[in-house]
C-alpha positions in Angstrom: 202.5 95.4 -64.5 203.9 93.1 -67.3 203.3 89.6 -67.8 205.9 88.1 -66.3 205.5 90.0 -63.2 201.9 89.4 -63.1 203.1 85.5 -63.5 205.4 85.5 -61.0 203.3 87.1 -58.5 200.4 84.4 -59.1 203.0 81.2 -58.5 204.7 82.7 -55.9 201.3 83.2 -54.3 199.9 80.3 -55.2 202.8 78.4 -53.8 202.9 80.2 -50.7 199.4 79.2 -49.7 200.3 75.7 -51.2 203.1 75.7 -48.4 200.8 77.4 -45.6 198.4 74.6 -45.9 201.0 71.8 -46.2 202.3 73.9 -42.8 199.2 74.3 -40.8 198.6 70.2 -41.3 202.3 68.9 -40.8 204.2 71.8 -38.9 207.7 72.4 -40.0 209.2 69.2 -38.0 206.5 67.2 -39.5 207.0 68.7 -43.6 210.9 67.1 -42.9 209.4 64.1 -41.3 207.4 63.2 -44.1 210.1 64.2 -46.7 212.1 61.9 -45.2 210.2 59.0 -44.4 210.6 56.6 -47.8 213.3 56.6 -50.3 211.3 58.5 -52.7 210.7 61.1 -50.1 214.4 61.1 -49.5 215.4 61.1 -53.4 212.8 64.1 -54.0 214.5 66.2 -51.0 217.9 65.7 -52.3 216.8 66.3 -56.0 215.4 69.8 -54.2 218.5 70.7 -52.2 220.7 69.8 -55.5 218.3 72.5 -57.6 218.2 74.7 -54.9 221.8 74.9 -54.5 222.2 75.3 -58.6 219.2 78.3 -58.2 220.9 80.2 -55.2 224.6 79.9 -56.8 223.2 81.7 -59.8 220.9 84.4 -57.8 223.9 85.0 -56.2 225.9 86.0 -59.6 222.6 87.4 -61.1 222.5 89.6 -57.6 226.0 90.7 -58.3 226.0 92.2 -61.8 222.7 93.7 -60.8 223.5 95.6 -57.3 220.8 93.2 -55.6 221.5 91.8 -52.1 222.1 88.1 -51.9 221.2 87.5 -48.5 217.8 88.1 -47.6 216.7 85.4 -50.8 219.5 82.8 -49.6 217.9 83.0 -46.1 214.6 82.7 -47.5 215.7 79.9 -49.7 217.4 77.8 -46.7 214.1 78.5 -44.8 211.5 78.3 -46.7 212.7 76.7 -49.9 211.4 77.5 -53.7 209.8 80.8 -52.2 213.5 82.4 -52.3 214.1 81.9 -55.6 210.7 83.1 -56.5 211.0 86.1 -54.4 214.1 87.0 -56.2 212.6 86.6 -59.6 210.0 88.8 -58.8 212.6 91.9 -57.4 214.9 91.2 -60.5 211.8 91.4 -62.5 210.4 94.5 -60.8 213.9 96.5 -60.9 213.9 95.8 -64.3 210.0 97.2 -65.2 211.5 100.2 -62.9 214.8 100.5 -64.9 212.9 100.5 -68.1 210.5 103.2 -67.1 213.1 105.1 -66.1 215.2 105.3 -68.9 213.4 107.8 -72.3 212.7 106.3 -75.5 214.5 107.6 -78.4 
């Protein structure tokens, strides 16, 4: 496992527990209800769909060129937010430690 794999894998599951706990306290409703209850909240949420949108539009060129499918991040992404993206790093990330392997050293 390289580096960035190995750091990939600890943010994305770091993050994930980060989102299970803000879960188990608020329940999905309630994680919107609280996003959305002050302007800040409201001005972070939109600053997170406007990355989110940026991120997904270039997984889905990234997923293109490299023979990836698109749709199981961008449902994970519309779901579940930053884990998507994450999730998608870590595959392109993988495919390429697998691609490298694969190919001989000359």
């Amino acid at each position: 496992m390289n580096r960035t794999v190995f750091i990939l894998a600890v943010v994305l599951a770091d993050f994930v527990g980060l989102s299970a706990w803000a879960l188990y306290h608020h329940g999905y409703v309630g994680l919107f209800e609280a996003a959305l209850a002050t302007p800040a909240g409201i001005q972070v949420t939109t600053d997170l769909v406007v990355a989110l949108s940026l991120v997904s539009l270039w997984m889905w060129r990234d997923s293109r060129e490299r023979g990836i499918s698109f749709l199981p991040f961008a449902l994970l992404t519309v779901t579940l937010g930053s884990i998507g993206p994450l999730c998608y790093l870590l595959r392109r990330e993988l495919g390429e430690t697998r691609h490298a392997a694969a190919v001989p050293a000359r």
